[in-house]
C-alpha positions, 0 to 999 in steps of 0.5 A: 500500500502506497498512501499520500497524505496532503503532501506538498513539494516545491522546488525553489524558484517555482509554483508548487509542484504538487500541492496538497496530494492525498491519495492510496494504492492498494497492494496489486493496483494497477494505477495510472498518474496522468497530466499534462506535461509538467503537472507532477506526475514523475515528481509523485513517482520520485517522492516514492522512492525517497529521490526527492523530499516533500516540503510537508505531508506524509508519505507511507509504504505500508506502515513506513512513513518514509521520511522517518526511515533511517540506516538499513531501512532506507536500503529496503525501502529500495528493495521494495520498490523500484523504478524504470525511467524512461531515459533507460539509465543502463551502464553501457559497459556492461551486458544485459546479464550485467546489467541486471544482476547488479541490483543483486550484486549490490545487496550480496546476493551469492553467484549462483542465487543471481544466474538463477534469478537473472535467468529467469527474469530474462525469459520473463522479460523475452531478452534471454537471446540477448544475454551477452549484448551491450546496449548499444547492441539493442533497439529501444524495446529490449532496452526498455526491457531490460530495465524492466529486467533490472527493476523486477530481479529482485521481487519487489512490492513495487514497480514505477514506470515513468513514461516506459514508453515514451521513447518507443514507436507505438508497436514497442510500446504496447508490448512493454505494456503488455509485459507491465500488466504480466508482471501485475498479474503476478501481484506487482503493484505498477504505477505508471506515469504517462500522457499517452491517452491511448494507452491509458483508456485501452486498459480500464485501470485507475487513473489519477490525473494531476493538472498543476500539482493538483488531483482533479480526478481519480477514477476507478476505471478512469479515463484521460481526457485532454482538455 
């Protein structure tokens, strides 16, 4: 469970970027965050994951209020919950395999435990022919599912994806979109930024729309509608 309450961010020379945002996530929601280029949406995602911090209000994963953690805690909290960009943010010197188990590497995961499970989000992910690639080697789908890959290695509670599809041609990015409501079936929590209407209502998901840092609409099985 992700939960907002009346949170407030303000970067310093600017309007509120979001004001007064309250909402909850439950566990296994699919949810959308919509708007207009500029009203908040990837500023929401990077408050989840303690990338940014608000000027007031609370933040909550589950019981954590996370601007109270500390230490050790900090590091689950990055566990728990990952994030794919829309810029990918690849280490361009290292293989796809590479580039996924380092999220393994990191919390001293054994080598066998990280080829078994590298191995099997690979298949997941349809990139296990590219296991030995570079990403200069791949078009932006397997790049995008790669990250995907990266993000989902370690069974997280939590996936944000801030515009996935943004830098894909519309065939690239309905797959990834389709790879996304896979891994929510499988009990993930995915909340999406995007603008891409069509994507929005083909899927009758819950969809929270911001326009200048503000909600002005949050709808079970919503629909973005440009103005």
């Amino acid at each position: 469970m992700v939960r907002f309450e009346n949170v407030n961010k303000k970067f310093a020379v600017s309007a509120f970027t979001i004001s007064d945002v309250s909402f909850e996530i439950k566990d296994g929601e699919f949810v959308f965050i919509t708007g207009p280029s500029g009203a908040g949406k990837t500023t929401i995602l990077r408050l989840i994951i303690r990338d940014l911090v608000p000027n007031s209000g609370k933040i909550f994963l589950n019981s954590w209020e996370l601007f109270k953690l500390k230490g050790g805690d900090i590091s689950k909290l990055r566990q728990k919950v990952t994030m794919v960009f829309q810029d990918f943010r690849l280490l361009s010197d290292r293989t796809v395999f590479e580039n996924v188990a380092i999220a393994l590497e990191l919390r001293g995961v054994g080598d066998k435990e990280i080829e078994k499970k590298v191995k099997n989000v690979l298949e997941l992910t349809s990139l296990s022919n590219q296991t030995n690639l570079f990403p200069a080697q791949l078009a932006g789908g397997e790049l995008q599912r790669t990250c995907l890959a990266r993000a989902l290695v370690g069974k997280p509670d939590v996936i944000l994806a801030d515009e996935p599809t943004g830098n894909l041609d519309p065939a690239t990015g309905w797959e990834i979109l389709k790879l996304l409501t896979q891994i929510n079936k499988m009990g993930t929590t995915v909340i999406m930024a995007t603008h891409n209407v069509d994507i929005v209502n083909s899927l009758g998901k819950r969809v929270i729309t911001l326009d200048k840092g503000k909600i002005v609409k949050d709808e079970k099985e919503g629909k973005y509608e440009i103005s």
